[in-house]
Structures are given as C-alpha cells and as structure tokens.
MARFIVEX-141833 format. One record per atom (N, C-alpha, C, CB): residue number from 1; x, y, z. Coordinates in nm, 3 decimals. Each point is the difference from the previous one (the first is absolute). Glycine has a CB too. Layout:
# residues N
<NUM; <X; Y; Z>>;
...
This chain:
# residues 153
<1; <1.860; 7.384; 0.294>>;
<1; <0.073; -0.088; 0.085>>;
<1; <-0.075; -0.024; 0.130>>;
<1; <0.213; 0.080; -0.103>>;
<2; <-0.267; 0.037; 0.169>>;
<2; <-0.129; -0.062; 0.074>>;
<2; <-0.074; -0.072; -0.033>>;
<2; <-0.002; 0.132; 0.064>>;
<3; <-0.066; -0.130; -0.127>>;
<3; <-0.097; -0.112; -0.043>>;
<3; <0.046; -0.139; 0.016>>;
<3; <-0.080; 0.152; -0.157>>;
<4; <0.220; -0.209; 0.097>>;
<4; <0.058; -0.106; -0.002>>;
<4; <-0.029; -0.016; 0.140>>;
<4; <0.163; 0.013; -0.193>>;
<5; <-0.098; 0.093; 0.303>>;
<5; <0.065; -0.077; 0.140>>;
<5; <-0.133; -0.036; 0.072>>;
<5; <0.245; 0.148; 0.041>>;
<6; <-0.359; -0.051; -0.105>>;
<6; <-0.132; -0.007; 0.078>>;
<6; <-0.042; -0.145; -0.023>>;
<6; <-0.077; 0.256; -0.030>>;
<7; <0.060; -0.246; -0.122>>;
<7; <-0.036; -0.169; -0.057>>;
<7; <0.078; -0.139; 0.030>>;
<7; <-0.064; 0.137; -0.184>>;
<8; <0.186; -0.103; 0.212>>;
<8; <0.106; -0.136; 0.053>>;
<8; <-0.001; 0.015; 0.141>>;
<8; <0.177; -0.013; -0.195>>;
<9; <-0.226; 0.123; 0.297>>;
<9; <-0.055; -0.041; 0.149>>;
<9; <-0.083; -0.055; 0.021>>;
<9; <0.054; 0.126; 0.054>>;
<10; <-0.201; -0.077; -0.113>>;
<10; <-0.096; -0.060; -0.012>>;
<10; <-0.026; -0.135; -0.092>>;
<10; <-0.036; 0.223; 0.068>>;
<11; <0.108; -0.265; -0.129>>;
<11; <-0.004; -0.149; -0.072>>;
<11; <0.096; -0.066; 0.110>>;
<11; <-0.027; 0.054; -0.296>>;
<12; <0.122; 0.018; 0.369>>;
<12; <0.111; -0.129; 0.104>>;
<12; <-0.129; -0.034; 0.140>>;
<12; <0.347; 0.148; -0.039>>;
<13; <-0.437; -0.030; 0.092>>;
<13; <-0.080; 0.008; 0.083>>;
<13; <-0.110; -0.140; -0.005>>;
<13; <0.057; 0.275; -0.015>>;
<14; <-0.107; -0.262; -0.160>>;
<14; <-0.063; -0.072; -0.048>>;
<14; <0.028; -0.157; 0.028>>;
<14; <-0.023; 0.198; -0.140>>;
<15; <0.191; -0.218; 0.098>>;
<15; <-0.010; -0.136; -0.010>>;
<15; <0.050; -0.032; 0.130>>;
<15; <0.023; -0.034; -0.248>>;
<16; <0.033; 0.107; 0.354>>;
<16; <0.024; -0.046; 0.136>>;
<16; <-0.137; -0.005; 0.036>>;
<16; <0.231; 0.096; 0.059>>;
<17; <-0.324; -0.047; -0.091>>;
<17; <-0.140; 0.009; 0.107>>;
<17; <-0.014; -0.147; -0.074>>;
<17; <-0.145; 0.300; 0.054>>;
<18; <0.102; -0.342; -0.173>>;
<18; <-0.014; -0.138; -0.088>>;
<18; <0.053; -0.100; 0.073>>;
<18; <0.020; 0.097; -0.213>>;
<19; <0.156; -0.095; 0.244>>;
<19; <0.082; -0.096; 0.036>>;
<19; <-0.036; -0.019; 0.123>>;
<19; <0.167; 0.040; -0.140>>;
<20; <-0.188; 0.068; 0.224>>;
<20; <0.008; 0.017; 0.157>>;
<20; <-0.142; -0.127; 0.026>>;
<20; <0.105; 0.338; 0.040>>;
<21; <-0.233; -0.272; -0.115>>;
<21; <-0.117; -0.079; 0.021>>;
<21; <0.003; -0.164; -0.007>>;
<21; <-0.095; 0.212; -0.092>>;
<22; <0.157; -0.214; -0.069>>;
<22; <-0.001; -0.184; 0.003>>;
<22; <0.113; -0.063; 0.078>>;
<22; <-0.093; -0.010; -0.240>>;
<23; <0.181; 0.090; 0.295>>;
<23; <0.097; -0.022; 0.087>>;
<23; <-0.094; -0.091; 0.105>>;
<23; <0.168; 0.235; -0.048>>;
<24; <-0.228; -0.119; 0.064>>;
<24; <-0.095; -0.038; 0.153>>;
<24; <-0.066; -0.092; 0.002>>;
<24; <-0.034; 0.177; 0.048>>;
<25; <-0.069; -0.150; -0.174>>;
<25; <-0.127; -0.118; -0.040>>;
<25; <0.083; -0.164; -0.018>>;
<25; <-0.174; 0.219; -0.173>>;
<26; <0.245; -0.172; 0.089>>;
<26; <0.116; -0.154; 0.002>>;
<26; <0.047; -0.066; 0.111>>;
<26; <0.093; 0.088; -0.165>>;
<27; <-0.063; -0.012; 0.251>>;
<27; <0.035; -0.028; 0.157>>;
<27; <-0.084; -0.083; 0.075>>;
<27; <0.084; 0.204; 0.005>>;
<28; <-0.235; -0.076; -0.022>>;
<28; <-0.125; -0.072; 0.051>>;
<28; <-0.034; -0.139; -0.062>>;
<28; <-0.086; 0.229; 0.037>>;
<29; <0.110; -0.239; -0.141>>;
<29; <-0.034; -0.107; -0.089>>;
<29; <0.126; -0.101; 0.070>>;
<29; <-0.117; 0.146; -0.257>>;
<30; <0.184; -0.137; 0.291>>;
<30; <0.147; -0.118; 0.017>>;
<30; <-0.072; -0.057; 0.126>>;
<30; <0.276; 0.137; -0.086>>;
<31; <-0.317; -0.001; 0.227>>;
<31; <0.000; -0.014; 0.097>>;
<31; <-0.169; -0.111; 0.014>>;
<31; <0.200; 0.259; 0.047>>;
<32; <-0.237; -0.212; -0.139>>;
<32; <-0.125; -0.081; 0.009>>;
<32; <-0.014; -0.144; -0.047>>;
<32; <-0.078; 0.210; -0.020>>;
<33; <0.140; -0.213; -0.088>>;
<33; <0.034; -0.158; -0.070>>;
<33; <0.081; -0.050; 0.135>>;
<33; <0.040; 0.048; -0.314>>;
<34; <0.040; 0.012; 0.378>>;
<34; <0.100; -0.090; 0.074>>;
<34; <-0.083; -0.029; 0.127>>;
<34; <0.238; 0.103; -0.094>>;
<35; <-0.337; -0.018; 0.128>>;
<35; <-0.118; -0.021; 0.092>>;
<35; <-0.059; -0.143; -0.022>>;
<35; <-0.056; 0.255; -0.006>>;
<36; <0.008; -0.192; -0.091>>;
<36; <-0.124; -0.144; -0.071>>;
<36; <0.047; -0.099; -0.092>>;
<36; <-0.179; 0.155; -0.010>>;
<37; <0.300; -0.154; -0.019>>;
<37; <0.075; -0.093; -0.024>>;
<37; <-0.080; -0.058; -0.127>>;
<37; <0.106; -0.030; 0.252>>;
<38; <-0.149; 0.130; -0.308>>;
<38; <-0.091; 0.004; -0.154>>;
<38; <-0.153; -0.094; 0.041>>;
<38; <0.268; -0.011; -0.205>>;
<39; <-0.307; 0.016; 0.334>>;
<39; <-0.089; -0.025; 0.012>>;
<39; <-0.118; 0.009; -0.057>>;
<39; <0.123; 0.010; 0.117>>;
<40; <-0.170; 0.139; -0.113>>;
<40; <-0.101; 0.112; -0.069>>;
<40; <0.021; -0.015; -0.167>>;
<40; <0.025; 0.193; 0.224>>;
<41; <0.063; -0.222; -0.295>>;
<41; <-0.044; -0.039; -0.128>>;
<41; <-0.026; -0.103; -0.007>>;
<41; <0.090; 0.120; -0.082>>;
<42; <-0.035; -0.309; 0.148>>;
<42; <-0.036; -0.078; -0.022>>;
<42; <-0.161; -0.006; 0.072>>;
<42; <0.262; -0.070; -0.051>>;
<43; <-0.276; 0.120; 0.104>>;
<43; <-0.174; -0.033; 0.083>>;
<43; <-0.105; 0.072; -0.131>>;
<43; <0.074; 0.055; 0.341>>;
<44; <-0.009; 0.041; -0.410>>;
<44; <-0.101; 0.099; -0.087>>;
<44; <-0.016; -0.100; -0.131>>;
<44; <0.094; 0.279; 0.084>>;
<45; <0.069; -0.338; -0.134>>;
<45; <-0.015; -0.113; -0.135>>;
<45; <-0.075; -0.127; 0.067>>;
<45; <0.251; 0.068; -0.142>>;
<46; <-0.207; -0.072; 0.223>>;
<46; <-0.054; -0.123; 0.082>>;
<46; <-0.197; 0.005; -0.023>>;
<46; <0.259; 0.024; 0.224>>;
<47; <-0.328; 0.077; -0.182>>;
<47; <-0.114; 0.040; 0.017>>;
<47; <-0.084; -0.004; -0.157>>;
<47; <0.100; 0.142; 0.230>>;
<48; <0.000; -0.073; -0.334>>;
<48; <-0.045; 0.013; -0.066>>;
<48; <-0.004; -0.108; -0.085>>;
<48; <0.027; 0.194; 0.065>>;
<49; <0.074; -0.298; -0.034>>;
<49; <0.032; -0.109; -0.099>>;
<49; <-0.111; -0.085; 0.036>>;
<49; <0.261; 0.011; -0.025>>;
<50; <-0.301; -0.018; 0.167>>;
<50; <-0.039; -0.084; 0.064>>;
<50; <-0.168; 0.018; -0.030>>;
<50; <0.228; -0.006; 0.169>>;
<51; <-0.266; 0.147; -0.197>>;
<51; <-0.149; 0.026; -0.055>>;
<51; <0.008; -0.093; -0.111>>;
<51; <-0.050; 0.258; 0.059>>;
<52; <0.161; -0.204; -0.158>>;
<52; <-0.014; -0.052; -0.142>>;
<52; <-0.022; -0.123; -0.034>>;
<52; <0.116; 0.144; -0.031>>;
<53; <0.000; -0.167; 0.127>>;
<53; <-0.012; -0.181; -0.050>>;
<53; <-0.117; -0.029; 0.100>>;
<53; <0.287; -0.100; -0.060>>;
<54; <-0.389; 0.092; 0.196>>;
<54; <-0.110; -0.047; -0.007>>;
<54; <-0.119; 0.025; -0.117>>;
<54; <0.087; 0.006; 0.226>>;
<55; <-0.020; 0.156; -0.246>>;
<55; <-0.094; -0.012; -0.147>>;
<55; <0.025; -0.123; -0.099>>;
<55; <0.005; 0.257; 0.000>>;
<56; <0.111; -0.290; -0.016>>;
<56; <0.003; -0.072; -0.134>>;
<56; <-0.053; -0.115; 0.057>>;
<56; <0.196; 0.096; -0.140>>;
<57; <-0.109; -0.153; 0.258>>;
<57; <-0.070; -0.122; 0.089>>;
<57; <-0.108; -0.034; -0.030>>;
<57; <0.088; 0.053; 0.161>>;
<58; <-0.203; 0.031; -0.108>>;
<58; <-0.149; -0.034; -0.002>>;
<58; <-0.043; -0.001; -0.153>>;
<58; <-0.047; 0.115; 0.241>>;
<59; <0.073; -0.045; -0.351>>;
<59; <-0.027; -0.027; -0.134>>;
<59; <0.036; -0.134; -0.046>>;
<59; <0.026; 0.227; -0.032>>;
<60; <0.079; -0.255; 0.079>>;
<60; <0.089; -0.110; -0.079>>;
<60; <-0.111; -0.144; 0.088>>;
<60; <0.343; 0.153; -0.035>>;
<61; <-0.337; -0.149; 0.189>>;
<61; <-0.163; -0.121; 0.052>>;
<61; <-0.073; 0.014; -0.044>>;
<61; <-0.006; -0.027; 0.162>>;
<62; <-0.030; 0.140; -0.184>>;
<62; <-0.162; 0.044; -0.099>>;
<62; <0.002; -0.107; -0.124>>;
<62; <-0.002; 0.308; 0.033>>;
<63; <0.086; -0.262; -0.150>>;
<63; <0.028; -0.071; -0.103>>;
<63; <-0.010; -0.215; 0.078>>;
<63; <0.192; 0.297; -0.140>>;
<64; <-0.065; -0.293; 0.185>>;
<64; <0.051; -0.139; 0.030>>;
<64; <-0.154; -0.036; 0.018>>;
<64; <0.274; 0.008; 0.126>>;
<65; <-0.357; 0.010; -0.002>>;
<65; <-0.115; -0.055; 0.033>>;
<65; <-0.082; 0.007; -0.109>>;
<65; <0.028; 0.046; 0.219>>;
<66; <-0.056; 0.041; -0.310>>;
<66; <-0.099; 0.006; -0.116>>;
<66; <0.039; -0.136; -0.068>>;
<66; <-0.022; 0.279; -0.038>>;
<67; <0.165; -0.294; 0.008>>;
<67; <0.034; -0.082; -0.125>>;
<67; <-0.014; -0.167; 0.084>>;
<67; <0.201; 0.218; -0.161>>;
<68; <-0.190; -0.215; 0.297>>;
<68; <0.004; -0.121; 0.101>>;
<68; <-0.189; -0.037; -0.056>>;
<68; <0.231; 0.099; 0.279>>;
<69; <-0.344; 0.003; -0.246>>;
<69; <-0.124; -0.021; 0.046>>;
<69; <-0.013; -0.024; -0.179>>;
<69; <-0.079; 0.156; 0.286>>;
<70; <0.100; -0.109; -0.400>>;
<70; <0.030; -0.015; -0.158>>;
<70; <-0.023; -0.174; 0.012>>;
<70; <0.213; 0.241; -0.076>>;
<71; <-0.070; -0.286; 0.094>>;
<71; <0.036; -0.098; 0.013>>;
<71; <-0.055; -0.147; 0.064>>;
<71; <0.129; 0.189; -0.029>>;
<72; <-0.207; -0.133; 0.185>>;
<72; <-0.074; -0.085; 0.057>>;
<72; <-0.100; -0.019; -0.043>>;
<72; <0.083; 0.033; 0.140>>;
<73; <-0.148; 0.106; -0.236>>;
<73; <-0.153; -0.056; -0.075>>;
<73; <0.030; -0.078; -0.107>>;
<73; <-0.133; 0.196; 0.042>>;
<74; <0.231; -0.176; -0.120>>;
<74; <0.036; -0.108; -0.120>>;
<74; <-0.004; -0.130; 0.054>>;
<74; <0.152; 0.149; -0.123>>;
<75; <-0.059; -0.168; 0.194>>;
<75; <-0.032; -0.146; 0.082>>;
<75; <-0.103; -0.063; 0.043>>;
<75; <0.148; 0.055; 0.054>>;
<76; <-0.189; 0.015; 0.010>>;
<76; <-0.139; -0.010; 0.036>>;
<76; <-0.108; -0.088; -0.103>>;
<76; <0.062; 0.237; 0.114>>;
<77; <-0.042; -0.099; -0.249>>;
<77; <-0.096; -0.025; -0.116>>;
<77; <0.049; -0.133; -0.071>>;
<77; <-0.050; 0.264; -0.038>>;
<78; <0.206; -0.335; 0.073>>;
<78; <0.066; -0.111; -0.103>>;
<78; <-0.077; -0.106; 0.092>>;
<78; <0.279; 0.089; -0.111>>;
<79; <-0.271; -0.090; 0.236>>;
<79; <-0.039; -0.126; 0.121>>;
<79; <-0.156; -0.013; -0.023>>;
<79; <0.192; 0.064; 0.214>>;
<80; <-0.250; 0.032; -0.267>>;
<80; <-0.165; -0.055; 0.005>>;
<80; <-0.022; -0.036; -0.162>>;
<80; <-0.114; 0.180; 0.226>>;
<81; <0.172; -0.152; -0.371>>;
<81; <0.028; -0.059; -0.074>>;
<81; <0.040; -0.129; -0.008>>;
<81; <0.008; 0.180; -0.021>>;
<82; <0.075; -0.195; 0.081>>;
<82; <0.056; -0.126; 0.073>>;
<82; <-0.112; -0.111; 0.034>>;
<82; <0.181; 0.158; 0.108>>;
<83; <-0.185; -0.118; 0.011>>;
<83; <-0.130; -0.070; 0.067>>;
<83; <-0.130; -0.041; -0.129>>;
<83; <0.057; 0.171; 0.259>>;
<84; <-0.089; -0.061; -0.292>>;
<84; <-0.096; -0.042; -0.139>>;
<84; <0.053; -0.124; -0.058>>;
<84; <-0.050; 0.244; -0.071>>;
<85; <0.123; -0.173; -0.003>>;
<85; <0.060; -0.108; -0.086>>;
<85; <0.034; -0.132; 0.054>>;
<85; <0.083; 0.177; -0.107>>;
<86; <-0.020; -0.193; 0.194>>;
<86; <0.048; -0.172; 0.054>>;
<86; <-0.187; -0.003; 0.057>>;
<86; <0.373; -0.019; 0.131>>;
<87; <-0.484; 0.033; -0.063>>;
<87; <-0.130; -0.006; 0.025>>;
<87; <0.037; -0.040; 0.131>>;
<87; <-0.132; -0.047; -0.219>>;
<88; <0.188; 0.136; 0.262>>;
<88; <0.059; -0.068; 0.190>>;
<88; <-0.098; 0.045; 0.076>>;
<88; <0.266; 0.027; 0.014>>;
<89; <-0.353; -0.116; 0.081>>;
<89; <-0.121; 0.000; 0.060>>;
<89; <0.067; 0.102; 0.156>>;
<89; <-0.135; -0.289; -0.135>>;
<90; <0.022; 0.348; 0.189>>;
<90; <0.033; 0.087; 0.097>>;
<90; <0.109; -0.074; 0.093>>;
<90; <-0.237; 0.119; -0.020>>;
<91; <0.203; -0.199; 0.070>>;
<91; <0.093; -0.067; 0.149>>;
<91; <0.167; -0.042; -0.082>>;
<91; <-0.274; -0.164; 0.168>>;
<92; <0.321; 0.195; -0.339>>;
<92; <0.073; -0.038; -0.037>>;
<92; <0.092; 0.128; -0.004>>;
<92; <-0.129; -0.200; -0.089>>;
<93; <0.021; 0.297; 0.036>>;
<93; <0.033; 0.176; 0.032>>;
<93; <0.099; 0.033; 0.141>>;
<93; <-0.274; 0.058; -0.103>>;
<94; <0.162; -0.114; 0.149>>;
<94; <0.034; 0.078; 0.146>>;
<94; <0.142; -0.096; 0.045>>;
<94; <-0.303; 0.081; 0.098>>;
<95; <0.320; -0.221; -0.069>>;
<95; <0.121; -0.080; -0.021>>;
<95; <0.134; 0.047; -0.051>>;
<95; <-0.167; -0.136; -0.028>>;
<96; <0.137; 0.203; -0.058>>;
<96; <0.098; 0.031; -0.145>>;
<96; <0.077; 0.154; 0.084>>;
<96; <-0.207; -0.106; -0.285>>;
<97; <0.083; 0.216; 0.312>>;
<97; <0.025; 0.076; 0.038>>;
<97; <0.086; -0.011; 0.158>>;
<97; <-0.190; 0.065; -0.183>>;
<98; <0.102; -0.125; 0.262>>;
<98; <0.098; -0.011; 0.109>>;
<98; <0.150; -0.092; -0.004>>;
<98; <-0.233; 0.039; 0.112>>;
<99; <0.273; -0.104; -0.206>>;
<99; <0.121; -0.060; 0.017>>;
<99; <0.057; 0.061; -0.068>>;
<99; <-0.036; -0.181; 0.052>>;
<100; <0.014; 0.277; -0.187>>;
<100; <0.058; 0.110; -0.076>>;
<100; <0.073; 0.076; 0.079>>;
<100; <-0.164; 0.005; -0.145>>;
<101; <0.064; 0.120; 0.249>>;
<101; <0.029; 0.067; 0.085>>;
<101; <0.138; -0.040; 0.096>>;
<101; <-0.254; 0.047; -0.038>>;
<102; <0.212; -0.207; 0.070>>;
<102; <0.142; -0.001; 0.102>>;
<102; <0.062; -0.055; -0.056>>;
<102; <-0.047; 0.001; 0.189>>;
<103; <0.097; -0.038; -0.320>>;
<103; <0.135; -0.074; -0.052>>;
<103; <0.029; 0.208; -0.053>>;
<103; <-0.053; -0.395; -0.124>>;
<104; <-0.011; 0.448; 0.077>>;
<104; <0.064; 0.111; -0.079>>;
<104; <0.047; 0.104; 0.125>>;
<104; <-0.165; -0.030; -0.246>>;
<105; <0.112; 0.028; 0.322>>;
<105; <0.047; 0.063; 0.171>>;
<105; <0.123; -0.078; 0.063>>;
<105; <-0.263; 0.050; 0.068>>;
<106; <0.307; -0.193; -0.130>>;
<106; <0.133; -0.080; 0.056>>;
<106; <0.086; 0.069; -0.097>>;
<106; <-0.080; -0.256; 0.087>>;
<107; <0.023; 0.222; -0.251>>;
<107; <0.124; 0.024; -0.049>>;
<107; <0.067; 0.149; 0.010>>;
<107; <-0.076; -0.191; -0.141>>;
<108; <0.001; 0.326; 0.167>>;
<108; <-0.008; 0.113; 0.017>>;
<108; <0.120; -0.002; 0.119>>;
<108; <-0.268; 0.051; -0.095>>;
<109; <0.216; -0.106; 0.193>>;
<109; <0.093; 0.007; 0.108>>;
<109; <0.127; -0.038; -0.026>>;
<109; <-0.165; -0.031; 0.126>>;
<110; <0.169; -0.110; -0.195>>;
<110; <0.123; -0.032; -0.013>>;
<110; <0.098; 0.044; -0.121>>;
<110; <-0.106; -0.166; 0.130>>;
<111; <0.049; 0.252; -0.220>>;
<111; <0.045; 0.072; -0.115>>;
<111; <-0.025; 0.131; -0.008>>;
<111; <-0.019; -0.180; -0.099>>;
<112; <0.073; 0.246; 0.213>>;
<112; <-0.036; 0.147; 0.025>>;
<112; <0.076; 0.132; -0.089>>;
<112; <-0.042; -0.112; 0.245>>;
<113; <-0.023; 0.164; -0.323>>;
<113; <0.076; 0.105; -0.129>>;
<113; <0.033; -0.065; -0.110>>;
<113; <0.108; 0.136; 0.146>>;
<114; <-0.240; -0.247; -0.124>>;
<114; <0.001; -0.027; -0.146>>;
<114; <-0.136; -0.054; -0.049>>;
<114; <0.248; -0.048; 0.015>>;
<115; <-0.289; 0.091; -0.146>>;
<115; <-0.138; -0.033; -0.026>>;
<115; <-0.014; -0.121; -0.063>>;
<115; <-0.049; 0.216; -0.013>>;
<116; <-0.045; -0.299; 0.028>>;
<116; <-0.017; -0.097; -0.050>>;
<116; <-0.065; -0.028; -0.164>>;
<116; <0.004; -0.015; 0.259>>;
<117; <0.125; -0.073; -0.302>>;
<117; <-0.055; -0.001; -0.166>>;
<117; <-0.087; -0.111; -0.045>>;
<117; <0.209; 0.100; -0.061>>;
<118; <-0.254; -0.073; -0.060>>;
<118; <-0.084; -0.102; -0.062>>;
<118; <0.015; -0.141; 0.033>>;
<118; <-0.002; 0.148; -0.165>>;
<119; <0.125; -0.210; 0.182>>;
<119; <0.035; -0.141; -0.027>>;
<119; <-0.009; -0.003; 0.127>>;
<119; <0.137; -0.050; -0.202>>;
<120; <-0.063; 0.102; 0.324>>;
<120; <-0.050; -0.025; 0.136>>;
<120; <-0.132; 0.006; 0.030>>;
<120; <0.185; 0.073; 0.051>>;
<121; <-0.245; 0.017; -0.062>>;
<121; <-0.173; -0.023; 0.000>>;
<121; <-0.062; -0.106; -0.048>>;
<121; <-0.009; 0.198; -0.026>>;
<122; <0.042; -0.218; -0.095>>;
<122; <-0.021; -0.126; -0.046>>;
<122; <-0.039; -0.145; 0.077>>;
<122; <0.144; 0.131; -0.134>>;
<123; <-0.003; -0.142; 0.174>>;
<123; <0.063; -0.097; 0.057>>;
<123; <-0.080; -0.018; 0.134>>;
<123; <0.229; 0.048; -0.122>>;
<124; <-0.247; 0.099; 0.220>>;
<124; <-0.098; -0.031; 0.096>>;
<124; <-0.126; -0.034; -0.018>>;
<124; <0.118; 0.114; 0.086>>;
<125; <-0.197; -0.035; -0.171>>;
<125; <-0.112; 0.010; -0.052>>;
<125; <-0.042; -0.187; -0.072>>;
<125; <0.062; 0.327; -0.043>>;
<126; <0.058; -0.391; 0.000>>;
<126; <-0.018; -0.143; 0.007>>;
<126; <0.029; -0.126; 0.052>>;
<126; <-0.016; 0.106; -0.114>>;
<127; <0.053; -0.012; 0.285>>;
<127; <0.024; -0.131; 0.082>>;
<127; <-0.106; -0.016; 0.094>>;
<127; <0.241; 0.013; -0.016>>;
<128; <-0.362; 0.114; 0.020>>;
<128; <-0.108; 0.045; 0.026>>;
<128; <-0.117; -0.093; -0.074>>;
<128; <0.123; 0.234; 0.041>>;
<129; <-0.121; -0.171; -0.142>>;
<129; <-0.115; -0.072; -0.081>>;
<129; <0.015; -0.196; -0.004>>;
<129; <0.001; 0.270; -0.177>>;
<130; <0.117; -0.312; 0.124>>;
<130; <0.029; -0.069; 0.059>>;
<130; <-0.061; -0.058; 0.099>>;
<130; <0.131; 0.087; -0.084>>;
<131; <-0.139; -0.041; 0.177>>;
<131; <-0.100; -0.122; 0.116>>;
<131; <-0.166; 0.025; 0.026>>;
<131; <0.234; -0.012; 0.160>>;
<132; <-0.247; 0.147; -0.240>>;
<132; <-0.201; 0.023; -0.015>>;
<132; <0.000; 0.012; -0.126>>;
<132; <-0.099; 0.142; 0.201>>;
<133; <0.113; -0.204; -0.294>>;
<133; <-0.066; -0.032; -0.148>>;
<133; <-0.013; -0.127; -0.029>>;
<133; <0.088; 0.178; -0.085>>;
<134; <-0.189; -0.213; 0.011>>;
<134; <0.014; -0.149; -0.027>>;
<134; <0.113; 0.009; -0.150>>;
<134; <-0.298; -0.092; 0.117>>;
<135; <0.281; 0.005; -0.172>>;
<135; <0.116; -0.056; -0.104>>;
<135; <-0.062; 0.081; -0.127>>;
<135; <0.070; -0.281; 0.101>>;
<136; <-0.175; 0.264; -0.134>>;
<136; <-0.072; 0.081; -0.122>>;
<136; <0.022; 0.153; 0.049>>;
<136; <-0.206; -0.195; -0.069>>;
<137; <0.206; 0.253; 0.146>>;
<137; <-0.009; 0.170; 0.083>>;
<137; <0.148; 0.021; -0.007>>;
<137; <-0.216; -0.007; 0.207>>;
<138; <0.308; -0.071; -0.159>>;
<138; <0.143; 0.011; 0.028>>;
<138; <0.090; 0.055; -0.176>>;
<138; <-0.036; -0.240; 0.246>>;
<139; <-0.042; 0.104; -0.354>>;
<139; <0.059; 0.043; -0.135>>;
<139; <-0.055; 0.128; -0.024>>;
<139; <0.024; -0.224; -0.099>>;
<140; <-0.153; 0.238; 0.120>>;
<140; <-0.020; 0.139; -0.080>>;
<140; <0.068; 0.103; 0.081>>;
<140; <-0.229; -0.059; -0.102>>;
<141; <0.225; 0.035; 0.203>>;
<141; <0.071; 0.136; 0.079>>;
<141; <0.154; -0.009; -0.044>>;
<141; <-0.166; 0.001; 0.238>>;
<142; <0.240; -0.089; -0.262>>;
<142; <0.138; 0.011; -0.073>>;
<142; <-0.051; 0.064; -0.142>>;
<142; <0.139; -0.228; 0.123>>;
<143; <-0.208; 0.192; -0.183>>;
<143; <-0.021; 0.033; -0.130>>;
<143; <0.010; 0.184; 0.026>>;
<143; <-0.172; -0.259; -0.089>>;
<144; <0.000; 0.280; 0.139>>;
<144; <0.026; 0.133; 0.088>>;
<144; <0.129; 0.082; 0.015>>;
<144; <-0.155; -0.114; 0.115>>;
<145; <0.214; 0.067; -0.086>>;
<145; <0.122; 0.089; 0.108>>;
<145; <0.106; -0.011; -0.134>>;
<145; <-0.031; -0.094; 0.329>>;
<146; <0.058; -0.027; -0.449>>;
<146; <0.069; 0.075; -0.122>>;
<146; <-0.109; 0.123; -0.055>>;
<146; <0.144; -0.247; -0.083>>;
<147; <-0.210; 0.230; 0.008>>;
<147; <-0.024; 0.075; -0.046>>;
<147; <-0.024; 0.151; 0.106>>;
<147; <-0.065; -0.210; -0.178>>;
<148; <0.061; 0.254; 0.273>>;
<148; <-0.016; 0.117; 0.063>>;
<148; <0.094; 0.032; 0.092>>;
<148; <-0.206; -0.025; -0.039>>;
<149; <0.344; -0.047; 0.021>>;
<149; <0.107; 0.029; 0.046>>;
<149; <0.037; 0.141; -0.047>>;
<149; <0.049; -0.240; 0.015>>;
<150; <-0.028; 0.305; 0.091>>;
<150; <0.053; 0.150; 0.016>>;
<150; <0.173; 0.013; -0.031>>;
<150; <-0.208; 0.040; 0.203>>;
<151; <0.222; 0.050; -0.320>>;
<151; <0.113; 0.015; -0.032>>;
<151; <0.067; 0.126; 0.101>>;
<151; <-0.072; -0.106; -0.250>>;
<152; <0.188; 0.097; 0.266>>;
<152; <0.090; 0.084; 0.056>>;
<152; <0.014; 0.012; 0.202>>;
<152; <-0.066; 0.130; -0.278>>;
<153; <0.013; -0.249; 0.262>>;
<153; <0.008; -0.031; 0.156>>;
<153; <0.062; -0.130; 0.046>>;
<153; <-0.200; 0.129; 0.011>>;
C-alpha cells in the first residue's frame, strides 16, 4: 500500500509539474501572440514564402524569356525566308522592317494581353507590302503568306 501512495504522489507531482509548465508556456505563448499580434509567424511564412516564390519567380522568367528569345529566332528565320522568296531588294527590307516595327508596336499598345494571331498579322503584314511591292511581288507574297500561314495563332 506504500508503494501505491508513493507512486500516486509522485505521478500527481508529475502531472502538476506537466500542467503547471504548459500552464505557463501557454501563457507565455498567449502573452506573446497578443504582443505581436501573430506578427513573428506571419514575417517567418512571409520570408519563407517570399524566398520560394522568388525562387519559382525567377525560374518561371528564365523559362518565359527562353521560349520569348525561341520564338523571336523563328521569326526572325520566317522574315528572311520571306524576303528570299518574294526577292525584296535591300531598301524594300529595310522599308518593310521599319513600318513592321511601328504598326506591330501600335497594335501591341492598343491590344494589351493579347497576342497577335495569324489573320491579324496577316492583315498588317498586307497593308504594308501593299505600298512597297510592285503587282508581280504583291501576288507572290499573298501566294507566300497562304501557303506558310501559321496555324494556331
């Protein structure tokens, strides 16, 4: 019967010292949240979210710009095909290119979050040629532009 009273003092000792502690720590914990007004965890998720996602951030421009600079060489490589093919003499090049540049910089502006498709390109690309091709240059370049019309744009 000793044993019991020894073992049920020392187990009540036990869980008041247990209760007494997170009593406290809980306290501390109330008194501190009500301090920082959960400050100190949002600054720590905050920090850490905020690494992460610049991590993902900068992967995800990484990509975007790869598939942008992808993209600008394809073009690139269709416009001097182009040029071949219709036999557009330098000063027709350079013409082509500078009124390209600023009709596709208007419509950009004025159609912002949205990319421009085949038939709109088109359409600029032949109100352009249009005034620097002669009449023989003008058909083939329509001819041109069916057959190497880009699907899904």
């Amino acid at each position: 019967m000793k044993n019991i009273s020894v073992l049920l003092v020392a187990s009540s000792l036990t869980l008041l010292t247990a209760c007494g502690g997170t009593q406290s720590t809980t306290t501390d914990e109330k008194q501190t949240t009500t301090n920082n007004r959960g400050r100190s965890n949002s600054e720590i998720s905050a920090t850490t979210n905020s690494t992460t996602g610049s991590r993902q951030s900068a992967r995800q421009n990484e990509a975007a710009a790869a598939m942008a600079s992808e993209r600008a060489a394809e073009e690139q490589a269709r416009m001097q095909r182009m040029y071949s093919d219709l036999d557009l003499d330098d000063g027709q090049i350079s013409r082509f290119e500078s009124e390209w540049k600023s009709a596709e910089t208007a419509w950009k502006r004025s159609n912002r979050q949205k990319e421009m498709n085949n038939y709109e390109r088109t359409e600029l690309q032949d109100r352009i040629f249009r005034d620097i091709l002669d009449d023989r240059q003008f058909e083939k370049y329509q001819k041109w532009a069916r057959e190497n019309a880009r699907s899904g744009n």
